[in-house]
PDB file as gemmi writes it, atoms N, CA and C in Angstrom:
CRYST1    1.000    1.000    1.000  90.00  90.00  90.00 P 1                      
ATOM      1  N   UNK A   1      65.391  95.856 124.948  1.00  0.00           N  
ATOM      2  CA  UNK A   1      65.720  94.529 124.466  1.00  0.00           C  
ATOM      3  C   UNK A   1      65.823  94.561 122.937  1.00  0.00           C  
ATOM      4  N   UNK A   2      66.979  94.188 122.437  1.00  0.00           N  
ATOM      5  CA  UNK A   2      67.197  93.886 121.120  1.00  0.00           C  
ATOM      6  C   UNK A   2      66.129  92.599 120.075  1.00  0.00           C  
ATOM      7  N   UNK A   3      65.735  93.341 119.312  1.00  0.00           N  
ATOM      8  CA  UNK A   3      65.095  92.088 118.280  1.00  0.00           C  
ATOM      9  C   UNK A   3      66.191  91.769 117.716  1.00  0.00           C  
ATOM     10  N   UNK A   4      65.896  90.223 117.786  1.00  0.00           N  
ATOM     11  CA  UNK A   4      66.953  89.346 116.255  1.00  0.00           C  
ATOM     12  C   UNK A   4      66.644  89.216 115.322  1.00  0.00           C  
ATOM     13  N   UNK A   5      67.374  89.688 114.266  1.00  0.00           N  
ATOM     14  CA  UNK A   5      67.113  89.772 112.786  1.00  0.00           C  
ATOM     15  C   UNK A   5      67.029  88.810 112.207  1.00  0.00           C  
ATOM     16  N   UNK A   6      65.747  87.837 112.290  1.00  0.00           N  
ATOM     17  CA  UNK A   6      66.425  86.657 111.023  1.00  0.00           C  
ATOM     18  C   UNK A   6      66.922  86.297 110.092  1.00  0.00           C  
ATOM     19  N   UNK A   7      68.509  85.511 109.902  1.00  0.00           N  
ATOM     20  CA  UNK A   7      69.217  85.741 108.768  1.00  0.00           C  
ATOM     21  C   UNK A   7      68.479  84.659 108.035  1.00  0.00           C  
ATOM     22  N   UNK A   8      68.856  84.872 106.950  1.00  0.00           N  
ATOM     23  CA  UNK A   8      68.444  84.004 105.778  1.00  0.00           C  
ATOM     24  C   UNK A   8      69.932  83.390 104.820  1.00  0.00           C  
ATOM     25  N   UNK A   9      69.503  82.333 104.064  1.00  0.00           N  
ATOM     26  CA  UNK A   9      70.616  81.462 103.256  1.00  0.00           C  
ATOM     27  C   UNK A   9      70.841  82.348 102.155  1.00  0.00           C  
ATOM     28  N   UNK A  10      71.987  82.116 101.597  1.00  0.00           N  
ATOM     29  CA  UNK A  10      72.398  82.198 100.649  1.00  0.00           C  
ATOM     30  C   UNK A  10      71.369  82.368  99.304  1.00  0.00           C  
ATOM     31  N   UNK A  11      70.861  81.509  99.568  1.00  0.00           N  
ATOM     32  CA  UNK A  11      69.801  81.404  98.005  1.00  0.00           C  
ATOM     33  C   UNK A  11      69.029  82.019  98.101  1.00  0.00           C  
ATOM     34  N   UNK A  12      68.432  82.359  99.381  1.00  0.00           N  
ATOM     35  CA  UNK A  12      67.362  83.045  99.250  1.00  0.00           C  
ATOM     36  C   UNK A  12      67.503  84.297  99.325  1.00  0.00           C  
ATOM     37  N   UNK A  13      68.597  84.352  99.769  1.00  0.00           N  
ATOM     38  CA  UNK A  13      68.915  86.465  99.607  1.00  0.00           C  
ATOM     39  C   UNK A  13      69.151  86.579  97.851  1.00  0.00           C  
ATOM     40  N   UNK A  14      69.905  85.731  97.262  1.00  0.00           N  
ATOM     41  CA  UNK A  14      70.333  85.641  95.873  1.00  0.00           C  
ATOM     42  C   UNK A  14      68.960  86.071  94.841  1.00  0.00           C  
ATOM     43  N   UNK A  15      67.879  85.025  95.687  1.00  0.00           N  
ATOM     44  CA  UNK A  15      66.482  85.203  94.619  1.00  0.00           C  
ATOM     45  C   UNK A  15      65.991  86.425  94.941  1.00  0.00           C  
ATOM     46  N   UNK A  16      65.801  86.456  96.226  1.00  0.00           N  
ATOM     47  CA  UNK A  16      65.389  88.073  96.429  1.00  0.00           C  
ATOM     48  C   UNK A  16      66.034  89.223  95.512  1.00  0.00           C  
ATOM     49  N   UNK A  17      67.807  88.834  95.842  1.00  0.00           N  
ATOM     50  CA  UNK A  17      68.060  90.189  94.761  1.00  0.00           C  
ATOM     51  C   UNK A  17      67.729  90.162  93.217  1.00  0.00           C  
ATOM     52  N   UNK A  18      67.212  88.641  92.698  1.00  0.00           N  
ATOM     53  CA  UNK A  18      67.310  88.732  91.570  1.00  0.00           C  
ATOM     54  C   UNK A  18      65.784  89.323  90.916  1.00  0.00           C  
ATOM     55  N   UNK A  19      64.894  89.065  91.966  1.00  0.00           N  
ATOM     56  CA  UNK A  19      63.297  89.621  91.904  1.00  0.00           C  
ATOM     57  C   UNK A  19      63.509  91.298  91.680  1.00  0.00           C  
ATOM     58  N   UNK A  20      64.143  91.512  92.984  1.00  0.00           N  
ATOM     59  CA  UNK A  20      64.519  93.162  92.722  1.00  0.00           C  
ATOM     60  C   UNK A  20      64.668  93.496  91.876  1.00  0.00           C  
ATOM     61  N   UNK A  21      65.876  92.513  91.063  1.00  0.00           N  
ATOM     62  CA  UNK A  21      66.683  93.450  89.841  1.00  0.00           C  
ATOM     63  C   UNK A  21      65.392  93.492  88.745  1.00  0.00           C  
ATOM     64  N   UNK A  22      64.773  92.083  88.566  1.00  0.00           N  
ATOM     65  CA  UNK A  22      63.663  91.861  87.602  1.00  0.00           C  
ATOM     66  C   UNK A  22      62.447  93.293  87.740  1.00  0.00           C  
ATOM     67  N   UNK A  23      62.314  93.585  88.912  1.00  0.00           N  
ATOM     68  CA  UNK A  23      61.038  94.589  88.953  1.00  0.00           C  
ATOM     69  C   UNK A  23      61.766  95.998  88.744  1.00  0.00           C  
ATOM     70  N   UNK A  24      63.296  96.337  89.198  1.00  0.00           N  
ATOM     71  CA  UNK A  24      63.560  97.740  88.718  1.00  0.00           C  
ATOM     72  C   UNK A  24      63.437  97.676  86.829  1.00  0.00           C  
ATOM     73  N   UNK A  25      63.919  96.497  86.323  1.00  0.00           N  
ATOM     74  CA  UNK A  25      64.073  96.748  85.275  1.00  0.00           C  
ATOM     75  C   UNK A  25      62.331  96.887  84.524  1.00  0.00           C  
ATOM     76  N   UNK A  26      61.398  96.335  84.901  1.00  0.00           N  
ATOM     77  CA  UNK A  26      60.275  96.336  84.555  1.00  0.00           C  
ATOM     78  C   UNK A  26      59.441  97.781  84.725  1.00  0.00           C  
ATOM     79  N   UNK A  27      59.987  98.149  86.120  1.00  0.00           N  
ATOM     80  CA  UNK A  27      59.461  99.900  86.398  1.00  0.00           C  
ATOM     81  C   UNK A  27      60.100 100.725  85.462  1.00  0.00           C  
ATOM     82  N   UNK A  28      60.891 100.365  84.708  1.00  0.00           N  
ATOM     83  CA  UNK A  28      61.698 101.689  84.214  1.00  0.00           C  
ATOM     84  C   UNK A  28      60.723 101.502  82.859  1.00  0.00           C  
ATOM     85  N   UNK A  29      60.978 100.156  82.254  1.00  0.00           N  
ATOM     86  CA  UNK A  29      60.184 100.084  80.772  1.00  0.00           C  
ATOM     87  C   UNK A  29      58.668 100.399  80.690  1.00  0.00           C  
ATOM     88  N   UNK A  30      58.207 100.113  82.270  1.00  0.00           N  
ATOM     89  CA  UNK A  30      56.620 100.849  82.453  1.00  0.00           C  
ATOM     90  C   UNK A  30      56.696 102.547  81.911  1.00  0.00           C  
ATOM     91  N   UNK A  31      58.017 103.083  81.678  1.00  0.00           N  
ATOM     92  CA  UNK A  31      57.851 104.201  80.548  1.00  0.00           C  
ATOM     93  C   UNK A  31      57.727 104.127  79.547  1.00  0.00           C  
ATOM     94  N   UNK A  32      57.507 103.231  78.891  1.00  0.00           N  
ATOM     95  CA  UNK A  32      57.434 103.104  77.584  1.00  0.00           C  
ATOM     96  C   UNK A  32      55.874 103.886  77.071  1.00  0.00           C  
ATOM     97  N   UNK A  33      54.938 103.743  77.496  1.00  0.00           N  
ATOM     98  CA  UNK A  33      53.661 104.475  77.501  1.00  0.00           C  
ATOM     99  C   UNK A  33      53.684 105.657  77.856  1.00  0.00           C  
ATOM    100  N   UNK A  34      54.637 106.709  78.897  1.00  0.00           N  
ATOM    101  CA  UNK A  34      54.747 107.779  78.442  1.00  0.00           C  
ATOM    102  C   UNK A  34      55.520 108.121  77.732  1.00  0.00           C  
ATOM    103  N   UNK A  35      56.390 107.487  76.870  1.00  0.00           N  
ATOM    104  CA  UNK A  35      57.072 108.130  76.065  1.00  0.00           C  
ATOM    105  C   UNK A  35      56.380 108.367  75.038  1.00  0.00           C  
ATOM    106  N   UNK A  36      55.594 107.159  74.555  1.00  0.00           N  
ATOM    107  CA  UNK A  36      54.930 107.071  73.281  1.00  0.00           C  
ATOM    108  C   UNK A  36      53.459 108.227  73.668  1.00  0.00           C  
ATOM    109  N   UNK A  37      53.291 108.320  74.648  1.00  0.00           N  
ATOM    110  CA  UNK A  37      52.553 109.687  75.202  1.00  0.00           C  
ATOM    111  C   UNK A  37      53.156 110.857  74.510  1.00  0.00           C  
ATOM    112  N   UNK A  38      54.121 111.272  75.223  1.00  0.00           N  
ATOM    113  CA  UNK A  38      54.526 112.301  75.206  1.00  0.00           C  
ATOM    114  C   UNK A  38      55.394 112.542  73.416  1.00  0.00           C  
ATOM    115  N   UNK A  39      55.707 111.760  72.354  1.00  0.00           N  
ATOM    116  CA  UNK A  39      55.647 111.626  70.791  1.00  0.00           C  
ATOM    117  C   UNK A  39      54.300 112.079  70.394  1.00  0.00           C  
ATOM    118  N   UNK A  40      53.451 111.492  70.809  1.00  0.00           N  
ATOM    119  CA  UNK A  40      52.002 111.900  70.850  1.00  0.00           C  
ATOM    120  C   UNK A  40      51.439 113.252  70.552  1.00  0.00           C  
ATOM    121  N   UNK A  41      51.945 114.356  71.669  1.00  0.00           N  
ATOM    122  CA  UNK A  41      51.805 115.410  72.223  1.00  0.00           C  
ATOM    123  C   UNK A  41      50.993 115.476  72.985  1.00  0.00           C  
ATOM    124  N   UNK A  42      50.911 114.552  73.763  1.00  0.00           N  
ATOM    125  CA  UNK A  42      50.063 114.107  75.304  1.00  0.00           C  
ATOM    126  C   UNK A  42      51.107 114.208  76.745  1.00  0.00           C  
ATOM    127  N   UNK A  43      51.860 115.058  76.892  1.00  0.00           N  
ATOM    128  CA  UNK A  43      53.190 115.322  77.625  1.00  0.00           C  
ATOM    129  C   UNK A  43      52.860 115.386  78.969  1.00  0.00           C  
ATOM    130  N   UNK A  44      53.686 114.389  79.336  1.00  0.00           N  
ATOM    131  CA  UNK A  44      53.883 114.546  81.020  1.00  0.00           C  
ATOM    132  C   UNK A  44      54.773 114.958  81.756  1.00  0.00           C  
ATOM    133  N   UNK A  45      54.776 114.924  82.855  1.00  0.00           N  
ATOM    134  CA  UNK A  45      55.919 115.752  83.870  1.00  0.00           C  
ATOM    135  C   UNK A  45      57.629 115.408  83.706  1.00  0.00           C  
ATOM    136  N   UNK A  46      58.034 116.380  83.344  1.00  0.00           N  
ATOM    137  CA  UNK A  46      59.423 115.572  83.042  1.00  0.00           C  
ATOM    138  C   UNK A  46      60.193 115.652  84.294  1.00  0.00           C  
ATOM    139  N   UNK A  47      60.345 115.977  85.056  1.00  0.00           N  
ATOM    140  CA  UNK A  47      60.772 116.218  86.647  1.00  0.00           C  
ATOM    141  C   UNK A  47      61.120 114.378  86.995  1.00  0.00           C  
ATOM    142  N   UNK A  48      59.770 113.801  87.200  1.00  0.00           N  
ATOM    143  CA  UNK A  48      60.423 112.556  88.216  1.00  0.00           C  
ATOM    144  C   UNK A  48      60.744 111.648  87.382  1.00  0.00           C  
ATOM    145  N   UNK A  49      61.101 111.344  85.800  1.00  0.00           N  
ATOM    146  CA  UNK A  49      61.896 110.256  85.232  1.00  0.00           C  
ATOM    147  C   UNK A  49      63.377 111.298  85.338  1.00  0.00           C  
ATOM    148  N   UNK A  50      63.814 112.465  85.123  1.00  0.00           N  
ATOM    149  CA  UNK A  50      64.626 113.045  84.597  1.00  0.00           C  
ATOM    150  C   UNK A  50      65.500 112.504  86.469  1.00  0.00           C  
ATOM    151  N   UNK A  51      64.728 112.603  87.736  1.00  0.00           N  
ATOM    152  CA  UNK A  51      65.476 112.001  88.915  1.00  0.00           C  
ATOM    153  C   UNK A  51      65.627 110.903  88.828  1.00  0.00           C  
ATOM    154  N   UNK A  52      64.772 110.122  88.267  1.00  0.00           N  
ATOM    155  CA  UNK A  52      64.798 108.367  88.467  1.00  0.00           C  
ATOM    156  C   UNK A  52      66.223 108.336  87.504  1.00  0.00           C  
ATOM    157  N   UNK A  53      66.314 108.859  86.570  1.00  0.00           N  
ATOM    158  CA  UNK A  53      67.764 108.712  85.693  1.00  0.00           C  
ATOM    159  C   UNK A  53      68.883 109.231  86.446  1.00  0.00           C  
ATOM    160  N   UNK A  54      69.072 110.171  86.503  1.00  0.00           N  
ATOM    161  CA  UNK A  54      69.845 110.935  87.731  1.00  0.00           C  
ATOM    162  C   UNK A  54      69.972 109.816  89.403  1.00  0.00           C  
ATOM    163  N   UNK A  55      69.082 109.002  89.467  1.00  0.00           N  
ATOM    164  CA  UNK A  55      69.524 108.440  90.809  1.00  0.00           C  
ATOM    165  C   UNK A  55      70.233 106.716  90.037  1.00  0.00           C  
ATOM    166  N   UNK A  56      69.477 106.524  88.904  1.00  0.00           N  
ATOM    167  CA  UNK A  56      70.256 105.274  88.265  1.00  0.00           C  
ATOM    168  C   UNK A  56      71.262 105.293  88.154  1.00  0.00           C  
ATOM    169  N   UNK A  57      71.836 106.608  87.416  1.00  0.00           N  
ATOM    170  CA  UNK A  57      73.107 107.046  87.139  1.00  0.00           C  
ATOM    171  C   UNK A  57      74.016 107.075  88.550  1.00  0.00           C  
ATOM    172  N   UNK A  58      73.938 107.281  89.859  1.00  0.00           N  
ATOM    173  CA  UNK A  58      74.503 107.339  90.878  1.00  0.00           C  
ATOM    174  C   UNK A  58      74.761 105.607  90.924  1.00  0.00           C  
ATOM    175  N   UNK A  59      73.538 105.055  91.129  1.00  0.00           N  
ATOM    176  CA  UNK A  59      73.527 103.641  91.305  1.00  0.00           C  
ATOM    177  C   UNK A  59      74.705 102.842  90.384  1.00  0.00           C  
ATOM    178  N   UNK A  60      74.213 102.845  89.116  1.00  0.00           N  
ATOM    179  CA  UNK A  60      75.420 102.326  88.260  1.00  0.00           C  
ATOM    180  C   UNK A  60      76.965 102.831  88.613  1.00  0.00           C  
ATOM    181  N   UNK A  61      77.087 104.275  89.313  1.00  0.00           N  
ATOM    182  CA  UNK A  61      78.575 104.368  89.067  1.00  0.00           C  
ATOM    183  C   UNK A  61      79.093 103.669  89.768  1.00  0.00           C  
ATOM    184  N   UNK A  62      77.905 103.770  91.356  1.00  0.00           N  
ATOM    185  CA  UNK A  62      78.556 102.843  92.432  1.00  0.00           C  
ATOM    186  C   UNK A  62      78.910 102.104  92.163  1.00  0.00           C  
ATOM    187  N   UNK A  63      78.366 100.954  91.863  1.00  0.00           N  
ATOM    188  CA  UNK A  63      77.794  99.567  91.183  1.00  0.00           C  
ATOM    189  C   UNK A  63      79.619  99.380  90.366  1.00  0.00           C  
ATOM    190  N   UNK A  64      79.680 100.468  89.314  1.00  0.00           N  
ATOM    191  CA  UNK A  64      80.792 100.069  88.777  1.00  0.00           C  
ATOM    192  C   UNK A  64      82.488 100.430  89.823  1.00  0.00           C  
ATOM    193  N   UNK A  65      82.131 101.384  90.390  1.00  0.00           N  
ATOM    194  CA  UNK A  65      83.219 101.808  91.227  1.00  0.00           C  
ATOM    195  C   UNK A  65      83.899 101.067  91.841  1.00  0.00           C  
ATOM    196  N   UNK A  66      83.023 100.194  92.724  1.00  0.00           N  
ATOM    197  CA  UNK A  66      83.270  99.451  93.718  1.00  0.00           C  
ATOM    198  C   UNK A  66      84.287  98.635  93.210  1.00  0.00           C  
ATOM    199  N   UNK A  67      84.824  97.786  94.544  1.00  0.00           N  
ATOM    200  CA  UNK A  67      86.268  97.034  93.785  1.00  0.00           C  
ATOM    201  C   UNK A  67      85.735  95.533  93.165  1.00  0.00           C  
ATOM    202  N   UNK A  68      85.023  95.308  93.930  1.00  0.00           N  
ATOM    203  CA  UNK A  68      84.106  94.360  93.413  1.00  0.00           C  
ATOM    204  C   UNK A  68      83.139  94.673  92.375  1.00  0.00           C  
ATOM    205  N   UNK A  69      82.994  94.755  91.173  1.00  0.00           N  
ATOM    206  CA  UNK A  69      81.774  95.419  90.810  1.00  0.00           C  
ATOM    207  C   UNK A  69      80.776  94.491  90.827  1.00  0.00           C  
ATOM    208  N   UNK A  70      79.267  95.511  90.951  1.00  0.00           N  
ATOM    209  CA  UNK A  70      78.510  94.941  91.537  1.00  0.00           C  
ATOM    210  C   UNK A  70      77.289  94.501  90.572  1.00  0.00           C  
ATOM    211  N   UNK A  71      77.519  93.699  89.519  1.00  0.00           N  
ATOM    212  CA  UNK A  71      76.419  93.607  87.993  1.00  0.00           C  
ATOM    213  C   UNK A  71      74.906  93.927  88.077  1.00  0.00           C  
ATOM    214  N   UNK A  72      74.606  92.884  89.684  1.00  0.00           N  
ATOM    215  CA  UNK A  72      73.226  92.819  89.332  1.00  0.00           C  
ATOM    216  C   UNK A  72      72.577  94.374  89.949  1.00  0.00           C  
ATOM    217  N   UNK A  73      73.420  94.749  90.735  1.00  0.00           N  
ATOM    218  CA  UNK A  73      73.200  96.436  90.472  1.00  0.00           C  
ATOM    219  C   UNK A  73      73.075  97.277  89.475  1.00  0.00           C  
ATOM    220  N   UNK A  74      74.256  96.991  89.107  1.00  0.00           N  
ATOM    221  CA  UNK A  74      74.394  98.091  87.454  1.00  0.00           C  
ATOM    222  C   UNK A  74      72.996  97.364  86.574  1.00  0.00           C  
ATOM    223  N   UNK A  75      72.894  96.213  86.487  1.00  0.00           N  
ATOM    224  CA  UNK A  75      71.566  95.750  85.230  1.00  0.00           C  
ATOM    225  C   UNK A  75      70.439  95.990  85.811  1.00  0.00           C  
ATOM    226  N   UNK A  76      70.077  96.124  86.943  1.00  0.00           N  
ATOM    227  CA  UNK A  76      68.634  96.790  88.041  1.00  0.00           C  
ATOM    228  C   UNK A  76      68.464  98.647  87.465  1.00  0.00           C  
ATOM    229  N   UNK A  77      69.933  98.881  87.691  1.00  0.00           N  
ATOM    230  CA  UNK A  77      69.551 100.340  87.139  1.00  0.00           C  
ATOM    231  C   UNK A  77      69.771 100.902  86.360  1.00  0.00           C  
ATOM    232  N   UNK A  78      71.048 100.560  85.121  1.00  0.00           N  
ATOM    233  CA  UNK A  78      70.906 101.185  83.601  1.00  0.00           C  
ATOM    234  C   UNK A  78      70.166 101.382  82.869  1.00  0.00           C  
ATOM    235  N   UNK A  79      68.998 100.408  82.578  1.00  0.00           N  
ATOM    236  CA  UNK A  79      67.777 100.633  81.751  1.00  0.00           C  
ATOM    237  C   UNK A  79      67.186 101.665  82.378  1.00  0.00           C  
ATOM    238  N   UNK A  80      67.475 102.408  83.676  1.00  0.00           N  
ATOM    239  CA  UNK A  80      66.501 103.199  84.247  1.00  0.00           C  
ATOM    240  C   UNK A  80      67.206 104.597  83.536  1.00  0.00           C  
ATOM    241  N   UNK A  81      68.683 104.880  83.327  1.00  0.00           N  
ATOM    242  CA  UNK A  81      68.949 105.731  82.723  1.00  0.00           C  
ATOM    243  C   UNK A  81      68.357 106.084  81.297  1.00  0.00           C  
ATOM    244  N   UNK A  82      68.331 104.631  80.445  1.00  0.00           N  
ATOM    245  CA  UNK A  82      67.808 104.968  79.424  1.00  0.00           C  
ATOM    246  C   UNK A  82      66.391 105.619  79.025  1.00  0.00           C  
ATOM    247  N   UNK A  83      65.398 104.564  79.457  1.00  0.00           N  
ATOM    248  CA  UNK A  83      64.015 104.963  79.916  1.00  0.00           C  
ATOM    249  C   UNK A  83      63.480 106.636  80.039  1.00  0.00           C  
ATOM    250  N   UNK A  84      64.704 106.539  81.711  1.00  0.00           N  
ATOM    251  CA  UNK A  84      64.183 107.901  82.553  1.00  0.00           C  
ATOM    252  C   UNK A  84      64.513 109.411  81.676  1.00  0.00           C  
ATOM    253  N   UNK A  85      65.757 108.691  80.734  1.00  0.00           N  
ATOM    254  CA  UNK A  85      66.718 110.357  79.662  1.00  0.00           C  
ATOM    255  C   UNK A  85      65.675 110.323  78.660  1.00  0.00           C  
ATOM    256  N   UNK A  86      65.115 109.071  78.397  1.00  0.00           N  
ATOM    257  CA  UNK A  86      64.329 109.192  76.920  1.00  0.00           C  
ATOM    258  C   UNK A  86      63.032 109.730  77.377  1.00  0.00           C  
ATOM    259  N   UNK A  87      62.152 109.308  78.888  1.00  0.00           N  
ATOM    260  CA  UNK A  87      60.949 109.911  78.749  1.00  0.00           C  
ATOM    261  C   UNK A  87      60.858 111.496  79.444  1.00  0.00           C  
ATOM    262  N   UNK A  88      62.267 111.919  80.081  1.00  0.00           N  
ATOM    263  CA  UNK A  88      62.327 113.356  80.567  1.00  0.00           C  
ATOM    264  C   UNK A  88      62.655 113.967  78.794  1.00  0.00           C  
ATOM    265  N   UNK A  89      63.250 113.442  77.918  1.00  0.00           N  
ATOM    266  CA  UNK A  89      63.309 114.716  76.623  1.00  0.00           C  
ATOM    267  C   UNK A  89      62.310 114.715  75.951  1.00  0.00           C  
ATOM    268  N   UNK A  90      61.522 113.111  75.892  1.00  0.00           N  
ATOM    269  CA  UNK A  90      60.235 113.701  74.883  1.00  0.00           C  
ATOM    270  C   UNK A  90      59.162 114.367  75.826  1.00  0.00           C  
ATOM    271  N   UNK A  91      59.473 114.485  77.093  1.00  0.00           N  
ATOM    272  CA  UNK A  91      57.624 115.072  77.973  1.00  0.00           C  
ATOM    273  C   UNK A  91      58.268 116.841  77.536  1.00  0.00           C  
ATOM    274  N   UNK A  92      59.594 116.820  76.979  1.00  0.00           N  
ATOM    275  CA  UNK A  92      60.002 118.499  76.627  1.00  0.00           C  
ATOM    276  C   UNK A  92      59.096 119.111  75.817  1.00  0.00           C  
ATOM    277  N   UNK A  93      58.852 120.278  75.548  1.00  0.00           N  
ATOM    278  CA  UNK A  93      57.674 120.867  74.555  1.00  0.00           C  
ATOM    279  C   UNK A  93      58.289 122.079  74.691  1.00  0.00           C  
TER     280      UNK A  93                                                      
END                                                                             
């Protein structure tokens, strides 16, 4: 037996995506403390921002590709490029 998916309105899928976009952009600037770490010479792993940039970067192209482009995509994940390139070169040593 199939479950039914409850759909939801308009607005409320809208706020949902706009919460999303608000918390990717907030996870990415939660680098801001290792960056200023890793200036420091308190260096952390450069591996999982250097992917989180690398998967933003996928996200945004989509985002722009599409025929529609898709904003609140691209603004959820560009700051993650910036963030993720700036705290994978300073955790470098």
């Amino acid at each position: 037996m199939k479950k039914k998916i409850r759909s939801f309105d308009n607005k409320t899928v809208l706020m949902i995506g706009r919460i999303g976009s608000v918390l990717s952009v907030l996870m990415y600037i939660s680098y801001i403390p290792q960056i200023m770490n890793n200036l420091q010479g308190n260096y952390g792993n450069p591996i999982q921002p250097l992917v989180a940039a690398i998967n933003c970067f996928i996200w945004v192209l989509y985002a722009l590709l599409r025929e529609k482009k898709d904003w609140p995509l691209f603004v959820a994940n560009f700051p993650g490029i910036l963030f993720g390139l700036a705290t994978f070169i300073t955790s470098l040593h």
